[in-house]
N, C-alpha and C positions, 0 to 999 in steps of 0.2 A: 302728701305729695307736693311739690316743688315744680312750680308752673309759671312760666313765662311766657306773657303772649308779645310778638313781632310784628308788624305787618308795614306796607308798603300802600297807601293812599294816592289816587292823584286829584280827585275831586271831592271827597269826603266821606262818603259813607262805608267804606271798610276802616276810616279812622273813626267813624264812632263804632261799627260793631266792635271792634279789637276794643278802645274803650269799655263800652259794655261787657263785655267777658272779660276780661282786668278786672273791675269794678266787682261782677256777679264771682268770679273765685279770690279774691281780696291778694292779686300778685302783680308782678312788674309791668309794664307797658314800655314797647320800644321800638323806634321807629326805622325801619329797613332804608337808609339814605340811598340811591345810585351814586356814581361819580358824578354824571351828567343826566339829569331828568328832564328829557327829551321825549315828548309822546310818540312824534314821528320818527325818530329812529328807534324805539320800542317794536312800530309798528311792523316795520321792518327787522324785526326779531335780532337787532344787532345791541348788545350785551356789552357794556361799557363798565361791568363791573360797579360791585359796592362799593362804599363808604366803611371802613374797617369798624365792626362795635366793638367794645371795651366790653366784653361777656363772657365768659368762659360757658360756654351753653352744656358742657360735659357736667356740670353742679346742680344743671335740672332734671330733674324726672321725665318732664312734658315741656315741647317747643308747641306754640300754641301759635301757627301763621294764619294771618289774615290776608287778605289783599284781592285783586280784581284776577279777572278774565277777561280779557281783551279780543275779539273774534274768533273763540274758541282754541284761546293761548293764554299756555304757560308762560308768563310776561318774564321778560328777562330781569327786574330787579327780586324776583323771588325766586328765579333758576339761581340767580346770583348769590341769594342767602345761602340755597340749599348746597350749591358746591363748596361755599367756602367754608361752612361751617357742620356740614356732613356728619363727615368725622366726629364731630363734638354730641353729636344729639341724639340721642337714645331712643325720644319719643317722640313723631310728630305730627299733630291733629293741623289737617289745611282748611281754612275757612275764607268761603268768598263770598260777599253782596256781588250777585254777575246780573247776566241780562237775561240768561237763560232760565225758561223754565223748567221743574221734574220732568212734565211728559216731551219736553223737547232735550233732556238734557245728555243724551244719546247721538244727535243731529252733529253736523259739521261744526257748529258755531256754539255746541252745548257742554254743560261745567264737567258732564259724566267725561267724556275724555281725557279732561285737562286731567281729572282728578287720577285718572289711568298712567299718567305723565307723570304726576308726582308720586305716585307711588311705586312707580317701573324708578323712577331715581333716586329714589329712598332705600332702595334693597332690601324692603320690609321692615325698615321703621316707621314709615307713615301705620298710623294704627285706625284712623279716621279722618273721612272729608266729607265738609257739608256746605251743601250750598243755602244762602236765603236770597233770592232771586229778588230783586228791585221791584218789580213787578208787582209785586204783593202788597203793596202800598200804596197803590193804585188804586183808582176808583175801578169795576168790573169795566166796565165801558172804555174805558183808557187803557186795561192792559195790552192791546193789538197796536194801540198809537206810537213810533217810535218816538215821536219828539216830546211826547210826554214820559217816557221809558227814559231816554238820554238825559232831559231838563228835571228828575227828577234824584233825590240822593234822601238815603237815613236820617232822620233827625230824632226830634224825641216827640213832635208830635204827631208825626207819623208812622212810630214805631210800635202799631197796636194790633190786635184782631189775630188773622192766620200767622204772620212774621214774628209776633210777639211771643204767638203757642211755639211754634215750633224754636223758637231762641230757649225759651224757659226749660220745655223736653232736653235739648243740646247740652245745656249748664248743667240740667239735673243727671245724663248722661253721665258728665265729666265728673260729677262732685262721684256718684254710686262708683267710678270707678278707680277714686280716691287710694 
């Protein structure tokens, strides 16, 4: 199978997990540009469109998106993948490092919705979405903290213990459905 992972970073750690799953399925890695990368007009759900990829995505099997959740949104440079490039994708697994956690991820401000968003505009090509919550690489004590929630991102000495199980489960997922 024929796998390319995408995603869109603004502080770092959805550019290592999408690294990471590149690396652990041995395929492309490519980075979802905006026109204007603007957090505050993001926030403001105002969509200023991509940066055109040189991709024909119709020659993959699996679009493999990475990228945030920003207040319980679908951020506009990855609504902006998804329209432009629709058409072309067959298959598409969304993955986010958010803030939300599982038992919160149903809430106003949790990944379960977004992931309902992307899948209602997929028209049933989204086939999986998973979230690994920031959180998780935390100390127990810290997870309720937001400044240490916000001041915190993926790296690789942090990428161990519960985060690290369920990434490995995720790959092993993807590889079984080879």
């Amino acid at each position: 199978m024929k796998n390319i992972v995408v995603y869109y970073s603004r502080k770092g750690s959805n550019r290592f997990l999408a690294s990471r799953i590149s690396q652990s399925l041995g395929c492309e890695l490519l980075e979802i540009r905006p026109r204007i990368n603007t957090f505050f007009l993001f926030l403001f759900n105002f969509n200023p469109g991509i940066r055109r990829m040189k991709k024909d995505f119709s020659q993959y099997d699996r679009v493999i998106m990475c990228g945030p959740i920003w207040m319980g949104r679908f951020i506009p440079p990855l609504r902006g993948f998804v329209r432009r490039y629709k058409n072309q994708i067959k298959d598409l697994i969304f993955v986010t490092c958010c803030g939300s956690t599982y038992e919160k991820s149903e809430e106003k401000f949790g990944h379960g919705l977004v992931f309902k968003q992307v899948k209602s505009s997929l028209d049933g090509k989204c086939s999986l979405c998973q979230a690994f919550p920031v959180g998780m690489v935390l100390p127990p004590e810290k997870r309720e903290d937001p400044n240490a929630f916000m001041e915190n991102h993926l790296n690789n000495e942090n990428f161990k213990g519960d985060i690290l199980d369920i990434f490995n489960s995720f790959i092993e997922k993807l590889k079984v459905s080879e």
